[in-house]
N, C-alpha and C positions, 0 to 999 in steps of 0.2 A: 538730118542726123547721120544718115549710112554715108556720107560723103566726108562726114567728120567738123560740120559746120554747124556746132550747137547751137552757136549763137542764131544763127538765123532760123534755125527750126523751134528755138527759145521762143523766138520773136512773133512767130506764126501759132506756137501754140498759146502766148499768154492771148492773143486774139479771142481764141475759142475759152476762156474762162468763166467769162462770162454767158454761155452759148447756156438757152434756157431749156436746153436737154440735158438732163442730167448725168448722163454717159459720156457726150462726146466734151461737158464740160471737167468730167472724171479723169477720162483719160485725157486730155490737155494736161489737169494740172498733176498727172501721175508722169507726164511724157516730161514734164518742167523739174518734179523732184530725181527724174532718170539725171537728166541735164547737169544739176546742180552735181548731184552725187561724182557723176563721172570729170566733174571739174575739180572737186574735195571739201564741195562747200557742203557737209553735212548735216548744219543746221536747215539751212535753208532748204534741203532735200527732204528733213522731217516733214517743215514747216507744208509745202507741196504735197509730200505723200497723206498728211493728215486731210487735207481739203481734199485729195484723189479720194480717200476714204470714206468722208463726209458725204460727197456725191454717189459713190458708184456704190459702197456698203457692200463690197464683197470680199470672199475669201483672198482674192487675190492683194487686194489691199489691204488688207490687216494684214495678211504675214510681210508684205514690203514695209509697212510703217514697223513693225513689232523687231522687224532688222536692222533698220535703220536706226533705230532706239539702241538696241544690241549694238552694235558698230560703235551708236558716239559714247556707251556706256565704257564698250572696250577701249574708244582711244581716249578718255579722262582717265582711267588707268593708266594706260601707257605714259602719255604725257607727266600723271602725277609720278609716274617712276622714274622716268627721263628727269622731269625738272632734279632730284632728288640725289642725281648723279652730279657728282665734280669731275667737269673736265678740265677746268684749266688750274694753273699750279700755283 
């Protein structure tokens, strides 16, 4: 990831998901909703921070899912105001 290569740190942490330590399966799939997010795929970064959450149950991961929520709440705002605008003539 520090190298800029999501993809392949994606790749390494979907590995550990299934890892039957609950921690290191947490933060895999909290490392995968980072991933998502920093591409613009926000559902899919819900989707991952909710299963980060599910496993790890701490404060850290509820306030990330609780933003992530916040953010795609703000941009179905945004969007529904954009759509709502006429740009062309």
């Amino acid at each position: 990831m520090a190298s800029g290569d999501v993809q392949a740190a994606s790749d390494l942490w979907k590995e550990e998901v299934s890892n039957l330590k609950a921690k290191i399966r947490g933060r895999a799939c909290h490392n995968l909703a980072v991933g998502m997010e920093l591409e613009g795929n926000l559902v899919q970064a819900l989707e991952w921070a909710s299963k980060a959450n599910t496993s790890l149950n701490d404060k850290t991961s509820q306030e990330y899912l609780l933003e992530l929520e916040a953010r795609i709440s703000q941009q179905t705002i945004v969007d529904a105001q954009l759509a709502q605008l006429n740009f062309t003539e």
